[in-house]
C-alpha positions as CSV (number, residue, x, y, z in Angstrom):
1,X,19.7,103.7,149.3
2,X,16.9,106.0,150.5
3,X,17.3,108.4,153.7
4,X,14.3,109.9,154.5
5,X,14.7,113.1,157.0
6,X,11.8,114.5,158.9
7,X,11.5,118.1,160.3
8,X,8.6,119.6,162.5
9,X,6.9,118.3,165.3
10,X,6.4,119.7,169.2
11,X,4.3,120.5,171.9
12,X,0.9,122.5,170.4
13,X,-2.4,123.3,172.4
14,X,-5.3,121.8,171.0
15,X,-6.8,123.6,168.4
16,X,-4.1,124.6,166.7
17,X,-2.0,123.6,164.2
18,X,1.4,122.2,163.4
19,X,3.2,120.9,160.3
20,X,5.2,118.1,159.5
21,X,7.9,117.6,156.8
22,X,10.0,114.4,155.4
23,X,13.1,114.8,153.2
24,X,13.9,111.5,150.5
25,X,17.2,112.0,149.1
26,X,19.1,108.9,147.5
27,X,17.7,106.5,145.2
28,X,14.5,108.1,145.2
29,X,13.2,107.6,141.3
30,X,11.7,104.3,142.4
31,X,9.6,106.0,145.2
32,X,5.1,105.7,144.4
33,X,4.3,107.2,147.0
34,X,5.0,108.8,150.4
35,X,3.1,109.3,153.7
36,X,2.8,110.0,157.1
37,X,1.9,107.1,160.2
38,X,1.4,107.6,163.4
39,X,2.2,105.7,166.7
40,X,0.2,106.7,170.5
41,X,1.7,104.5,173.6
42,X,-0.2,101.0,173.8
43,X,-1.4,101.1,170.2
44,X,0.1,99.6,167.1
45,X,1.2,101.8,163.9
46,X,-1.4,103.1,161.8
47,X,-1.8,105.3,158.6
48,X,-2.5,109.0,158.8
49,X,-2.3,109.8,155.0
50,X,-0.5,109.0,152.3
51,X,-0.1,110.8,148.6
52,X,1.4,108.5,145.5
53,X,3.3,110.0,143.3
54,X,0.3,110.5,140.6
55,X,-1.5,113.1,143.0
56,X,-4.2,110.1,144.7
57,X,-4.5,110.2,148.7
58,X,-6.0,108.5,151.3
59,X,-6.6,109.8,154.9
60,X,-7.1,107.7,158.2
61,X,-11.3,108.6,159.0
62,X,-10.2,110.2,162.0
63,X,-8.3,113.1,160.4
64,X,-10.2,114.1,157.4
65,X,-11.4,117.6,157.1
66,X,-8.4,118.7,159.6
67,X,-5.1,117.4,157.8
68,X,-3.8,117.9,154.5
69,X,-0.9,115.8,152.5
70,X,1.1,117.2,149.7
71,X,3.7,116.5,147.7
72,X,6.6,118.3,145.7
73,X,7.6,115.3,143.4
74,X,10.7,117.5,142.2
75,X,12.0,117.6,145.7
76,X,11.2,114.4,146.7
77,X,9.4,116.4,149.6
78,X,6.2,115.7,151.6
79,X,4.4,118.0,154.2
80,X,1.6,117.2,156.4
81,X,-0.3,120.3,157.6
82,X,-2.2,119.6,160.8
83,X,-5.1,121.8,162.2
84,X,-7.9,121.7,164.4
85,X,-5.3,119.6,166.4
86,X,-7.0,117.1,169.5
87,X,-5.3,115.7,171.9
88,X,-6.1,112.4,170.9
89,X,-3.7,113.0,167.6
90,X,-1.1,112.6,170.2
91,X,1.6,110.2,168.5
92,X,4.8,109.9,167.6
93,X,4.7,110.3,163.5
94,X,6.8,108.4,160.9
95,X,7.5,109.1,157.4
96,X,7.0,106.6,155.1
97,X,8.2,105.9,151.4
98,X,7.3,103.1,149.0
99,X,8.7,102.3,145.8
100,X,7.0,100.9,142.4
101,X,7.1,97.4,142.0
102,X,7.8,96.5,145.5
103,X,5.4,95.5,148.2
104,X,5.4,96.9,151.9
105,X,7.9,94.8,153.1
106,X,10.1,97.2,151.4
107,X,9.2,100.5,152.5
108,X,11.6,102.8,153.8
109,X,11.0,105.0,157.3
110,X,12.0,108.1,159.0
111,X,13.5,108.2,162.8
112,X,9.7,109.6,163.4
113,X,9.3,112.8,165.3
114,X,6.9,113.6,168.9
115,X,3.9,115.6,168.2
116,X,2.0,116.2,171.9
117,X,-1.1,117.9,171.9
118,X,-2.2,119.4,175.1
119,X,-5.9,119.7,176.2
């Protein structure tokens, strides 16, 4: 019932910045809260940030102070602005929705989208 349609991502040098954006359209009323994961080659799927509905976030350790999540509830619309970019954030990144009342299990993803970093 949820589609969720992800724009952005690329080749940037490190030190600069790139942006990230993920679509919901559907049944999106149910949706708490949206975010952005990340996945590098040999390592599992892990959080980069997410933003709940209510306006509360949460950032991986290892990108605080350089990324920034927002929202536009309205549009069903979330962004992830990148800067100070490493090579180490190297990943391919998902979009991620979850929906009140549910647990994980039912989280919806996007198709994720390459974001290469170059030293």
């Amino acid at each position: 019932q949820v589609q969720l349609v992800e724009s952005g991502g690329g080749l940037v040098q490190a030190g600069g910045s790139l942006s990230l954006s993920c679509a919901a359209s559907g049944s999106t009323g149910s949706i708490s809260a949206m975010g952005w994961y990340r996945q590098a080659p040999g390592k599992q799927r892990e959080l980069v940030a997410r933003i709940w509905n209510t306006g509360g976030t949460v950032y991986a350790d290892s990108v605080k102070g350089r990324f920034t999540i927002s929202r536009d509830n309205a549009a069903n619309t979330v962004l992830l602005q990148m800067n100070s970019l490493k090579p180490e954030d190297t990943a391919v990144y998902y979009c991620n929705a979850r929906f009140r009342g549910l647990r994980p299990d039912n989280d919806y993803w996007g198709q994720g989208t390459q974001v290469t970093v170059s030293s």
